[in-house]
TORGU-207156 format. One line per field, with one value per residue (C-alpha): chain; x negated, y, z negated; residue in three letters. Coordinates in nm, 4 decimals. Layout:
cadena: A/... $
px: X/... $
py: Y/... $
pz: Z/... $
residuo: ALA/... $
END
This chain:
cadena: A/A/A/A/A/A/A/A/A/A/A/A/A/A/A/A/A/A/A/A/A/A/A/A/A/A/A/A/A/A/A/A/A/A/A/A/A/A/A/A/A/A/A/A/A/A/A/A/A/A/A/A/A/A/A/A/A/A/A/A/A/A/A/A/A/A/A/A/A/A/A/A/A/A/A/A/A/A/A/A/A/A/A/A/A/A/A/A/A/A/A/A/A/A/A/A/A/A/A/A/A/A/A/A/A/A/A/A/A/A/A/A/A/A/A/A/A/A/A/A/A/A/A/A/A/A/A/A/A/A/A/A/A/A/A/A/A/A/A/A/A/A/A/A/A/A/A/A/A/A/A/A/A/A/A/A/A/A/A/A/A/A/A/A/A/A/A/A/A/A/A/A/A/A/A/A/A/A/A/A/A/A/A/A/A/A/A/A/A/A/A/A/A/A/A/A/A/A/A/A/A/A/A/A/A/A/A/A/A/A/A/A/A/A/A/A/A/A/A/A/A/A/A/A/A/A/A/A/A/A/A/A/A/A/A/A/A/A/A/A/A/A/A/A/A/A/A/A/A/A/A/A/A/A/A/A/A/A/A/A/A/A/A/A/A/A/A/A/A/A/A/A/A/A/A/A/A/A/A/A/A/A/A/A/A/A/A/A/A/A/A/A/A/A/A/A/A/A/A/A/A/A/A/A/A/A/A/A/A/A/A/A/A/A/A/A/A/A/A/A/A/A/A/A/A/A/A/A/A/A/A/A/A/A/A/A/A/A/A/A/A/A/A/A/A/A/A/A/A/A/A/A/A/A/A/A/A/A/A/A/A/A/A/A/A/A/A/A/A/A/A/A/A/A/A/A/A/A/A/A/A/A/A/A/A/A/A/A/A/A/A/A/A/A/A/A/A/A/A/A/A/A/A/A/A/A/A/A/A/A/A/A/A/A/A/A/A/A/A/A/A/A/A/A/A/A/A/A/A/A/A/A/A/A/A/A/A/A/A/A/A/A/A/A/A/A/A/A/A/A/A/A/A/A/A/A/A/A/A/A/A/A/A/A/A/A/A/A/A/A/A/A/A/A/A/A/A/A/A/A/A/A/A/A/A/A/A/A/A/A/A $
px: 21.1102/20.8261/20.4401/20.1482/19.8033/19.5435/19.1816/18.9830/18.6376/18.4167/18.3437/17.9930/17.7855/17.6533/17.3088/17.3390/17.5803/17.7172/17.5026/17.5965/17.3429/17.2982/17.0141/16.9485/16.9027/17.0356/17.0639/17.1574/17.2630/17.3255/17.6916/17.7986/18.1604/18.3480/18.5153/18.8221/19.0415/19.3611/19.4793/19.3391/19.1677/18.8240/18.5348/18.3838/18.1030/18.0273/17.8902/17.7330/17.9685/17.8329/17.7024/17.8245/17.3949/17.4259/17.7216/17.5736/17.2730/17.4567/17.6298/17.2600/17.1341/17.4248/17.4260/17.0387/17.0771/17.3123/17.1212/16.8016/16.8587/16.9888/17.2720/17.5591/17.3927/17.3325/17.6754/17.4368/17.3313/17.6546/17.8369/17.5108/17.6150/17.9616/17.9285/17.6567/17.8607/18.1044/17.9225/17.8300/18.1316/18.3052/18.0452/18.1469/18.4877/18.5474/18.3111/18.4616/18.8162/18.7695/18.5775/18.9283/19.1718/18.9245/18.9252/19.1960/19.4344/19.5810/19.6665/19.3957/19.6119/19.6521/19.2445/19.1912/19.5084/19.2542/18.9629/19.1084/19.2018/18.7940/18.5982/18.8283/18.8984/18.4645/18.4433/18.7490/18.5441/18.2053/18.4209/18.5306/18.1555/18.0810/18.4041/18.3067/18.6299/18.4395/18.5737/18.4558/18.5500/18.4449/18.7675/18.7030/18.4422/18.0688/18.2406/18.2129/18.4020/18.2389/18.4429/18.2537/18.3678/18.0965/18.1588/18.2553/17.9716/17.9788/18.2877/18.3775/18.6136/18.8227/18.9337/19.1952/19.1721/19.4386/19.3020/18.9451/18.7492/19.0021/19.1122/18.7516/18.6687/19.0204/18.8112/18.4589/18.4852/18.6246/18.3931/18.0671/18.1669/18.2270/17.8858/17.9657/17.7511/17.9904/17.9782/18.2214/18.3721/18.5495/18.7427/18.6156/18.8750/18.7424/18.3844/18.2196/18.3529/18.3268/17.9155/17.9008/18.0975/17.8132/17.5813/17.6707/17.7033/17.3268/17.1640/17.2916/16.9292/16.9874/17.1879/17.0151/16.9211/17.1618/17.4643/17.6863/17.6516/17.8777/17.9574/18.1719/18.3736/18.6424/18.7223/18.7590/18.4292/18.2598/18.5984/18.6863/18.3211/18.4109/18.7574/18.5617/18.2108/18.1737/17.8983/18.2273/18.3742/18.6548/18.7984/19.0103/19.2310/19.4602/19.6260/19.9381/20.1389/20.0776/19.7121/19.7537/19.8889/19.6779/19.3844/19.5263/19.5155/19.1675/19.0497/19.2023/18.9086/18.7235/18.9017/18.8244/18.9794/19.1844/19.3628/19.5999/19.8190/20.0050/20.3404/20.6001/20.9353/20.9762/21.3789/21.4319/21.7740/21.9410/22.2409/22.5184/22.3534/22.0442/21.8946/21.9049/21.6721/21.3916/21.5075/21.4959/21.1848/21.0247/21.2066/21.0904/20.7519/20.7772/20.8516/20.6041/20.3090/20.0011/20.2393/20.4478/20.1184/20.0784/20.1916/20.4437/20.5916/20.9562/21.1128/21.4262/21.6770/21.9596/22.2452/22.5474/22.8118/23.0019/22.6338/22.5568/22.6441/22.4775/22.1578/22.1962/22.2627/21.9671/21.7217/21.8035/21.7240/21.4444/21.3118/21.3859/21.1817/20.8571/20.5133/20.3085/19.9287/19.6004/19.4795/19.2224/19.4849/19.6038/19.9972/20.0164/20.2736/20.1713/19.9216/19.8879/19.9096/19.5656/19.5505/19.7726/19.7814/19.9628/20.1930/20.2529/20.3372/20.5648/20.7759/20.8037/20.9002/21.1749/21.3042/21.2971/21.4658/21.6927/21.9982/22.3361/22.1995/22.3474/22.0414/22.0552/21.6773/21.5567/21.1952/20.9466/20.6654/20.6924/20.7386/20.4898/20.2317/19.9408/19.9960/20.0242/19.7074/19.7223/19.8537/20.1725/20.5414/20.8234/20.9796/21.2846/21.5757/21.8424/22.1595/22.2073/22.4737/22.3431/22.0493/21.9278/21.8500/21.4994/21.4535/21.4916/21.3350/21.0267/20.7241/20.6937/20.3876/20.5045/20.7013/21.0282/21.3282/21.6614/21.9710/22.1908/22.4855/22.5890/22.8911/22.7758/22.4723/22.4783/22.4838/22.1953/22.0545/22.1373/22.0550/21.7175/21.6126/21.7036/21.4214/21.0932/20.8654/20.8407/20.5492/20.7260/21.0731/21.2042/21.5507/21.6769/21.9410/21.9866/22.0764/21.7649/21.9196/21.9965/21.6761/21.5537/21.8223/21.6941/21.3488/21.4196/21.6838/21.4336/21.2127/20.8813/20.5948/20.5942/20.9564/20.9351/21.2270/21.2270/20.9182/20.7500/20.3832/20.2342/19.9262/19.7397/19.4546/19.4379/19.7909/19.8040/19.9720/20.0183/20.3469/20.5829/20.7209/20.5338/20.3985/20.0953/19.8927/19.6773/19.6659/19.4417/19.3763/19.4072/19.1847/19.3714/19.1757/18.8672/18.9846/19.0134/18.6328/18.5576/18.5284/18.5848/18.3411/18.3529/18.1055/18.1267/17.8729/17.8553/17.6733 $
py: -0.3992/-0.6273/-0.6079/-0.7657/-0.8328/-1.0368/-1.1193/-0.7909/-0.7181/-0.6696/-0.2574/-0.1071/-0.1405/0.2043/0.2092/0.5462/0.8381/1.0121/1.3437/1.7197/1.8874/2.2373/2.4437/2.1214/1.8984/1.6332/1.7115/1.5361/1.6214/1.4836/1.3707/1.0665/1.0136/0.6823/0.6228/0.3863/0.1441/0.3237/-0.0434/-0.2667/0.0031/-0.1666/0.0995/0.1652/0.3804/0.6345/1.0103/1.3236/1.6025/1.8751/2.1596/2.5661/2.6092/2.4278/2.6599/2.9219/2.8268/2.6902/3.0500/3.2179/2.9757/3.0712/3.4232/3.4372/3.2204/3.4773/3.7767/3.6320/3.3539/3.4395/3.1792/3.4862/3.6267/3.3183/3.2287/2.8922/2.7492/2.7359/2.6160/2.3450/2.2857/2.2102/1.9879/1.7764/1.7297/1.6094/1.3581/1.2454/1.2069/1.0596/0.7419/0.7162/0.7234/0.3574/0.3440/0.6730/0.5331/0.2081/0.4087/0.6665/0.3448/0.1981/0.5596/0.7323/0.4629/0.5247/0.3013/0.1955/0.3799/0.6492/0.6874/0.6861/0.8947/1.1405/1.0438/1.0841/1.4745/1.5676/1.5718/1.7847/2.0951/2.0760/2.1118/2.3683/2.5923/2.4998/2.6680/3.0058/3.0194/3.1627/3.3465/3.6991/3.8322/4.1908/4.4963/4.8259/5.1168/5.4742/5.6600/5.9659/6.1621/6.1152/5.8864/5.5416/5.2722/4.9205/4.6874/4.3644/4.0860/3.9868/3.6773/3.8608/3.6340/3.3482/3.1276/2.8980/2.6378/2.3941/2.0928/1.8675/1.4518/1.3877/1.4174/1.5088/1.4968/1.6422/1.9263/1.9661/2.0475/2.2429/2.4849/2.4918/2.4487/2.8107/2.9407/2.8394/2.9107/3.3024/3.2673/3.2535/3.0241/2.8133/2.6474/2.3504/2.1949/1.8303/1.6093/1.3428/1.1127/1.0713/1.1506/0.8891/0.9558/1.3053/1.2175/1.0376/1.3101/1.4818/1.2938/1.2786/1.6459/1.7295/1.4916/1.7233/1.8380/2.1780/2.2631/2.5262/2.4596/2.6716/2.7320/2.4487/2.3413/2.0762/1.9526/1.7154/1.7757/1.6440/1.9742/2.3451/2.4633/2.5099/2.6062/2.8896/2.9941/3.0380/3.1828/3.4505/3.5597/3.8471/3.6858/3.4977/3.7299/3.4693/3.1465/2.8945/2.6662/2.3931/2.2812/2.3135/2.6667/2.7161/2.6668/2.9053/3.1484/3.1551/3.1482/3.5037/3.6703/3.5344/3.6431/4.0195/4.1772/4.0824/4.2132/3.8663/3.7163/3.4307/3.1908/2.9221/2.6155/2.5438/2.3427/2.2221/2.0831/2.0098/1.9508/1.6733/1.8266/1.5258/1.6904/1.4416/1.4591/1.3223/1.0275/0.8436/0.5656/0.8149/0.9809/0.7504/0.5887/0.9396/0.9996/0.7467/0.7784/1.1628/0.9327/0.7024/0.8990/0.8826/0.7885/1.0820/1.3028/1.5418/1.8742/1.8031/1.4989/1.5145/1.4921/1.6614/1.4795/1.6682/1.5729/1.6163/1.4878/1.2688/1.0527/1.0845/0.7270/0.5719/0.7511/0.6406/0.2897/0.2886/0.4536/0.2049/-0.0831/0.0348/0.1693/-0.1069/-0.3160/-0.0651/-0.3260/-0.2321/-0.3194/-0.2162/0.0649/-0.1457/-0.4445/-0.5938/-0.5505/-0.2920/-0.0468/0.2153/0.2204/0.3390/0.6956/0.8515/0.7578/0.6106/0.9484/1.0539/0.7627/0.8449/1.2029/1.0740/0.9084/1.1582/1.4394/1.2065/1.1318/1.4855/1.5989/1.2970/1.4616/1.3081/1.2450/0.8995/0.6572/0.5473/0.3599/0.2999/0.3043/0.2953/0.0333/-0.2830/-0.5884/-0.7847/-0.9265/-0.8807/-0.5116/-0.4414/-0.2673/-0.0156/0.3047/0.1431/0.3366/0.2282/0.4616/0.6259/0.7898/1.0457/1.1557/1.5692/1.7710/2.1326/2.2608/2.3467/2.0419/2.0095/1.7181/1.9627/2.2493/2.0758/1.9131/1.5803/1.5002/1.1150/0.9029/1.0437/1.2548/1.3742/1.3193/1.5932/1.6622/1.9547/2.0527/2.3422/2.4589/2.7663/2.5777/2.3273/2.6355/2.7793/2.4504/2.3907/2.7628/2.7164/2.6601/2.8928/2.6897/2.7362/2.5292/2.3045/2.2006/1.8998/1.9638/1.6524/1.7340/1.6563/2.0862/2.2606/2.5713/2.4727/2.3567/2.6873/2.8749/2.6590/2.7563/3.1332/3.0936/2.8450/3.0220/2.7948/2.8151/2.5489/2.3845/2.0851/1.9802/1.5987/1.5212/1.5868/1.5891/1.7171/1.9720/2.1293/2.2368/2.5518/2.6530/2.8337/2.6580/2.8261/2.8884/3.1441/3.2569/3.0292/2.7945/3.0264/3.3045/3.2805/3.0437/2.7245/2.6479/2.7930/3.1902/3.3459/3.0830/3.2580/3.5619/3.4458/3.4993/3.7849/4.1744/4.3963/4.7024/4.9667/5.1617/5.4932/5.6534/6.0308/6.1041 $
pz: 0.6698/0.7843/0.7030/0.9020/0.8004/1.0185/0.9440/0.9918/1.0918/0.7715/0.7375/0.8386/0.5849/0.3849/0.2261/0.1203/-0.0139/0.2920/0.2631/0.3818/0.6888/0.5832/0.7943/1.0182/0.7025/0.5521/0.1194/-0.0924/-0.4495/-0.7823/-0.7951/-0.6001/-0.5017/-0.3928/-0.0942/-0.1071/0.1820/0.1307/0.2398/-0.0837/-0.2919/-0.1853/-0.1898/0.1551/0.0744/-0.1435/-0.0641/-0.1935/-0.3822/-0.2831/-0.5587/-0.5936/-0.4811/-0.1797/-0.0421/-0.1154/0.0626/0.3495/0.3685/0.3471/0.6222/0.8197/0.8542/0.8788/1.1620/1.2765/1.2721/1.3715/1.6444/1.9955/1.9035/1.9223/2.2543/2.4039/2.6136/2.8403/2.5035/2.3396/2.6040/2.6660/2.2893/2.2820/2.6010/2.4538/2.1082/2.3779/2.5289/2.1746/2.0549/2.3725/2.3504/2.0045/2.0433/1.9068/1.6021/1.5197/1.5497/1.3975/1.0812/1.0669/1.0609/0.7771/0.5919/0.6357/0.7331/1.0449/1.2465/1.5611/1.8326/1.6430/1.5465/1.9305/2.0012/1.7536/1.9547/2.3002/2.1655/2.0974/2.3747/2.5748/2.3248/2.3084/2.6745/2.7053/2.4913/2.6414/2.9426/2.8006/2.6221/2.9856/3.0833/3.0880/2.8257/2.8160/3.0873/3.2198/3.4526/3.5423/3.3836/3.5224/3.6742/3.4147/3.1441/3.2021/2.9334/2.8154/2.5923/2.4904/2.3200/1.9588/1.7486/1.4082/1.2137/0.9874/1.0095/0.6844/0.8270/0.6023/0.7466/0.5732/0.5860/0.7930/1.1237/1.0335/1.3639/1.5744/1.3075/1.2446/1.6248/1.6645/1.4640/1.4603/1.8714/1.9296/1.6297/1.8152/2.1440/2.0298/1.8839/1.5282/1.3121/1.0413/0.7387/0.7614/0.4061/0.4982/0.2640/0.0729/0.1211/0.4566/0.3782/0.5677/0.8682/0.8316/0.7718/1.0599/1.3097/1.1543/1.2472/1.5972/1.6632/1.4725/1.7381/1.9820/2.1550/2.1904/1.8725/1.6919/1.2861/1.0558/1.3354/1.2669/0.7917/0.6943/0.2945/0.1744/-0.1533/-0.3031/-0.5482/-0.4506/-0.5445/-0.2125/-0.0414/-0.2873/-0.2190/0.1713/0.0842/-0.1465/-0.0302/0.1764/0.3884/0.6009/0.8036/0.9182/0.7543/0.9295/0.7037/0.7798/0.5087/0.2607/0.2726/-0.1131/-0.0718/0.2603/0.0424/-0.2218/0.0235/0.1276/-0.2169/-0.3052/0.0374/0.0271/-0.1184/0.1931/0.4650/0.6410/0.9548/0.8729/1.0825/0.8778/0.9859/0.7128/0.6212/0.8176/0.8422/1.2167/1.3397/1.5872/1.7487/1.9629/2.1799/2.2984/2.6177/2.5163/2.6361/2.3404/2.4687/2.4624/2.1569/1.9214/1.9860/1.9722/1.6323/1.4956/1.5515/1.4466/1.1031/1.1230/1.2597/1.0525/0.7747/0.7819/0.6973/1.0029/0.9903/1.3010/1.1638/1.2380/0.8799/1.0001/1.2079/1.3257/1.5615/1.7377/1.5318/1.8573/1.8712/1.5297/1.4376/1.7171/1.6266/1.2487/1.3557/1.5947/1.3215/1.1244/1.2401/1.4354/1.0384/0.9378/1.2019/1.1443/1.0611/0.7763/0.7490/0.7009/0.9772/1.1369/1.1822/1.5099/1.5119/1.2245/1.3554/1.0515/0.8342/0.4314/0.2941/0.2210/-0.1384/-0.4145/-0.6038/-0.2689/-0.2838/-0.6046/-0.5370/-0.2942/-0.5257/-0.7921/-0.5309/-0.3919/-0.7308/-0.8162/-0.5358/-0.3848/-0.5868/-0.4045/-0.0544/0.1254/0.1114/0.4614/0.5010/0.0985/0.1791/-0.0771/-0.1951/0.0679/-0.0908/0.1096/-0.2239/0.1020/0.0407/-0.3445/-0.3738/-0.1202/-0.0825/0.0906/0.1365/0.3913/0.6100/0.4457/0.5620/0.3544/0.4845/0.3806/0.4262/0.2298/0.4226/0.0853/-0.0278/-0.1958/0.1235/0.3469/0.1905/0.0513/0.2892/0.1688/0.3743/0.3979/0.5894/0.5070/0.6639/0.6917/0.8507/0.9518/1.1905/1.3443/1.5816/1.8354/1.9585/1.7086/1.4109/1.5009/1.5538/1.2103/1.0192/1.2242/1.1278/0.7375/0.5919/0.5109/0.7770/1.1632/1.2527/1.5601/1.6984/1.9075/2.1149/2.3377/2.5827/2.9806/3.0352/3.1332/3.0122/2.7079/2.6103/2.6885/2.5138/2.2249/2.2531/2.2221/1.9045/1.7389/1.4663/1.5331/1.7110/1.9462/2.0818/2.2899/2.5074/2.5644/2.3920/2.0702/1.9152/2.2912/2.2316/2.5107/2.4836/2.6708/2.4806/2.1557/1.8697/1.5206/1.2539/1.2652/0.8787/0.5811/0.8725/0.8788/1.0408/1.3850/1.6199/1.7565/2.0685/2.3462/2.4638/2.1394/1.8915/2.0490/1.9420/1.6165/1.5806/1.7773/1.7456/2.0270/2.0709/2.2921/2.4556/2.5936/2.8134/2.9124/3.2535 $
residuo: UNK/UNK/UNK/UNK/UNK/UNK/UNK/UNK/UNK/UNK/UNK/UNK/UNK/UNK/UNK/UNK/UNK/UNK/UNK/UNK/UNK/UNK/UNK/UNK/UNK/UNK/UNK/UNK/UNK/UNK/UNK/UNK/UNK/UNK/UNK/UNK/UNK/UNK/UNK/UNK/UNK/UNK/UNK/UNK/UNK/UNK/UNK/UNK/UNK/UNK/UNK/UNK/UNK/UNK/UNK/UNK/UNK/UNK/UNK/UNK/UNK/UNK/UNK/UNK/UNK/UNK/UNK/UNK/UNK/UNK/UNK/UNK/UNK/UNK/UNK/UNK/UNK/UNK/UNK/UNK/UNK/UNK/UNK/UNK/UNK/UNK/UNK/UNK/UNK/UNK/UNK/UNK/UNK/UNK/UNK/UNK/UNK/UNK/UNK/UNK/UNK/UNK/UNK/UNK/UNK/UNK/UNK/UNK/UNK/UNK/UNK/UNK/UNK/UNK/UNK/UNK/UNK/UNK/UNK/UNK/UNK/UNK/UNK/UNK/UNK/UNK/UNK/UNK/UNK/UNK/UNK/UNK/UNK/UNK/UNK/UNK/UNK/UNK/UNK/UNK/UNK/UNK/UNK/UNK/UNK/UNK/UNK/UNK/UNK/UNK/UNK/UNK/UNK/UNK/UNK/UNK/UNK/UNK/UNK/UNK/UNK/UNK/UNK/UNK/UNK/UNK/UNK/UNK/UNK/UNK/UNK/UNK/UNK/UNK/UNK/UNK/UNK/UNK/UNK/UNK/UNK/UNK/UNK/UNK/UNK/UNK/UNK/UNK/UNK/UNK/UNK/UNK/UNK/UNK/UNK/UNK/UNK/UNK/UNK/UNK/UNK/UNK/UNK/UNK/UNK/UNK/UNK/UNK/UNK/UNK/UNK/UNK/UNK/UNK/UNK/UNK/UNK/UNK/UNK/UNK/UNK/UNK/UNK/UNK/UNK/UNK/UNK/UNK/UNK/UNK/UNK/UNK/UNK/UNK/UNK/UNK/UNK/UNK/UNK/UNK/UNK/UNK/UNK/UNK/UNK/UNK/UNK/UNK/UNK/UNK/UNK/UNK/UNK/UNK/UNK/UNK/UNK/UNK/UNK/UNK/UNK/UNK/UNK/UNK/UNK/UNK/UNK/UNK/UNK/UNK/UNK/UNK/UNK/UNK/UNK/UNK/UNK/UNK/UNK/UNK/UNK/UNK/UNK/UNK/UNK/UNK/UNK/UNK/UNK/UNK/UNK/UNK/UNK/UNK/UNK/UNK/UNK/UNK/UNK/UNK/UNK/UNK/UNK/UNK/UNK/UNK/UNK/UNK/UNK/UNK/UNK/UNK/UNK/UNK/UNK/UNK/UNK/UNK/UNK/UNK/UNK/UNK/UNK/UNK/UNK/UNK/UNK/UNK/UNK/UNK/UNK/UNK/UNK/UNK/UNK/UNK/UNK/UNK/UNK/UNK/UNK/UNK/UNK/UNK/UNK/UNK/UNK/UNK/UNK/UNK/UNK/UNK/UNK/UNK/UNK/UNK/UNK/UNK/UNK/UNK/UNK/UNK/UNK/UNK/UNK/UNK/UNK/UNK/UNK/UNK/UNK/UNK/UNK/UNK/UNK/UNK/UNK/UNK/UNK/UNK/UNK/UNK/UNK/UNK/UNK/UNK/UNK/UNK/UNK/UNK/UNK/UNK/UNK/UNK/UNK/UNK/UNK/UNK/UNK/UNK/UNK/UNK/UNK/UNK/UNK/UNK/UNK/UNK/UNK/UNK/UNK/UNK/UNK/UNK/UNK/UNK/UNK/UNK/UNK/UNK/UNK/UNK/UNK/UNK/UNK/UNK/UNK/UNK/UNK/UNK/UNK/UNK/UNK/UNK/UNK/UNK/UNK/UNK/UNK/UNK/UNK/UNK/UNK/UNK/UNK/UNK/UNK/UNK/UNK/UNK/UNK/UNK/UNK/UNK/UNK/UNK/UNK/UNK/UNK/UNK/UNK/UNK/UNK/UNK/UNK/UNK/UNK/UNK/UNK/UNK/UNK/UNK/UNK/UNK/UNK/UNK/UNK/UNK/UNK/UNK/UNK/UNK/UNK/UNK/UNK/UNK/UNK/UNK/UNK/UNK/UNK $
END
């Protein structure tokens, strides 16, 4: 395992706490958090933590706005919206990028990988702001039928700090363009660039005051507040399944809409017929993506026993090759986990749950001196043969996986399907039909054949089982925010 560091450009410089914008202002309030490189520890900036008063005045603002502005009428001005927040954030697309590698520590082509994502979901929904999804007919002679699409209200959003400008939009872009008004909380780890999304989207000319309230926070405080109040009618969380779940029981009394991405434990099945010199590249990056901390991240490896050692040998030494260094970097090839209290977690969980799996790639804390004080862990790799392993069964959220084999297609079937999460699935073979005959038996709600990680954004993606409820993108994450009423007239 090899690290890089090179000189980097000296961060932006902050004058002031990152602040939340709740009714078109910027508030302040009277706790100040720090935000920390993930790479050496080094504060950044620091921000606001935002108050129980302020979210509950940024859930007032919102659902006065609601009832009293044409916002949830007006189909031109929120699609005028979202496409100027997409201009804004297009021509920022390399601050914003260079400020996520500093933050969050990804590396640079993954912060404009993020980037690249944004405008296009904002305009996709600037679109279906002003596609007519109501209908009508005569149904028989003097009664006529009217069903019309209404955005349900105010929409509390929670957006984790993983990918926090693309997650962030995933959401809120769908929200608005149904012509709810939301209240947005964001993570502090990455609360500076979360400000300065911000930022970007309140200079947007024609977005009204009070429809879009964002707050950082690095507690639960505001977030329980959006989970509980009966002024949100609908709540979309991305996040872990334990939090999902406990998000459901708080929210029951409610009766609100909620739409959550949760866990997962995507399989990476490689057939004998593969083409391993797409494969393994691709496997490896499910790895090393963002550190291992994306929901998709392909921490299950499973294949064919008569390639398996060629795949195990390749892994390895392509692991084994993988460049540390900061995000922000030239020639870092992955960057730090958010924090060192998730490195940290890391290493207890694998301790705790290694048991007698074959330690194929050791991973862990690089040795490199360079990297000591950040939130540095190498890529690791465990050979398991019970699919109840606490590797398999338990997201890790790092850069970590496992390596299984299986004989037929029914048991990578079987063993891909074994655990409680069904968020996304990989299959590599060279028979069409086979991938497809994959794609039915496979209990997940997106299967890619040949690829991995691909999100349109005009195609629904969501969990099946503990991977969560609703889906994102797509018409149905419209939906998501919308009642239907009908109307029926008597002539």
């Amino acid at each position: 395992m090899t690290s890089h560091v090179t000189e980097r450009v000296p961060p932006r410089e902050t004058t002031a706490p990152a602040r939340h914008y709740i009714g078109g202002e910027w508030v302040t309030s009277s706790t100040t958090g720090v935000s920390y490189s993930p790479a050496d520890g080094e504060p950044l900036g620091t921000y606001y933590e935002v108050d129980e008063t302020q979210v509950r005045d940024a859930i007032r603002v919102a659902k006065e706005t609601f009832a009293d502005h044409e916002w949830r009428t007006n189909r031109q001005l929120r699609a005028r919206v979202l496409n100027e927040m997409a201009d804004r954030i297009e021509a920022a697309s390399d601050e914003l990028a260079l400020m996520l590698a500093r933050e969050n520590g990804k590396i640079l082509p993954e912060a404009h990988f993020e980037l690249s994502l944004t405008p296009s979901k904002l305009r996709y929904y600037a679109a279906q702001a002003l596609t007519s999804s109501g209908r009508g007919d005569r149904v028989r002679p003097g009664v006529y039928s009217t069903l019309l699409t209404e955005p349900v209200g105010v929409a509390g959003v929670i957006v984790p700090w993983n990918s926090p400008v693309v997650l962030a939009v995933r959401s809120f872009a769908p929200a608005l363009a149904a012509g709810c008004t939301v209240v947005m909380k964001m993570a502090a780890q990455t609360a500076l660039v979360n400000t300065r999304l911000t930022e970007l989207l309140a200079e947007c000319p024609s977005l009204p005051p009070g429809v879009l309230n964002v707050f950082n926070e690095s507690g639960s405080v505001g977030a329980k507040l959006l989970v509980s109040s009966s002024d949100v009618a609908a709540l979309s969380y991305t996040g872990s399944t334990a939090v999902g779940r406990q998000i459901m029981a708080d929210a029951g009394a409610t009766l609100k809409r909620l739409s959550l991405e949760l866990g997962g434990k995507t399989p990476m099945i490689v057939f004998d017929d593969a083409d391993l010199d797409a494969a393994v590249p691709t496997l490896v990056a499910g790895i090393t993506t963002f550190s291992g901390q994306f929901c998709m991240t392909g921490s299950r490896i499973l294949v064919q026993e008569s390639v398996a050692d060629e795949v195990k040998a390749r892994l390895v030494e392509a692991l084994n090759r993988v460049r540390l260094g900061p995000g922000d970097a030239e020639g870092s090839q992955m960057g730090p986990l958010i924090d060192l209290a998730s490195r940290d977690r890391l290493e207890r969980l694998i301790e705790d749950s290694r048991g007698d799996a074959e330690v194929i790639v050791a991973g862990g804390r690089p040795d490199d001196p360079s990297l000591a004080r950040g939130a540095f862990y190498r890529p690791a790799l465990y050979g398991v043969s019970d699919t109840g392993s606490p590797l398999v069964q338990k997201e890790l959220f790092g850069p970590v996986a496992t390596f299984e084999t299986f004989g037929t297609e029914e048991e990578a079937v079987a063993k891909a399907n074994a655990t409680e999460y069904g968020l996304a699935a990989s299959v590599w073979t060279a028979d069409g039909a086979r991938g497809l005959r994959m794609a039915d038996a496979l209990d997940a709600g997106t299967v890619w054949t040949n690829g991995w990680a691909v999100v349109l954004d005009q195609f629904e993606e969501g969990g099946y089982k503990q991977s969560g409820l609703g889906r994102l993108n797509g018409y149905r994450a419209l939906e998501e925010f919308q009642e239907y009423k009908h109307i029926v007239q008597l002539v």
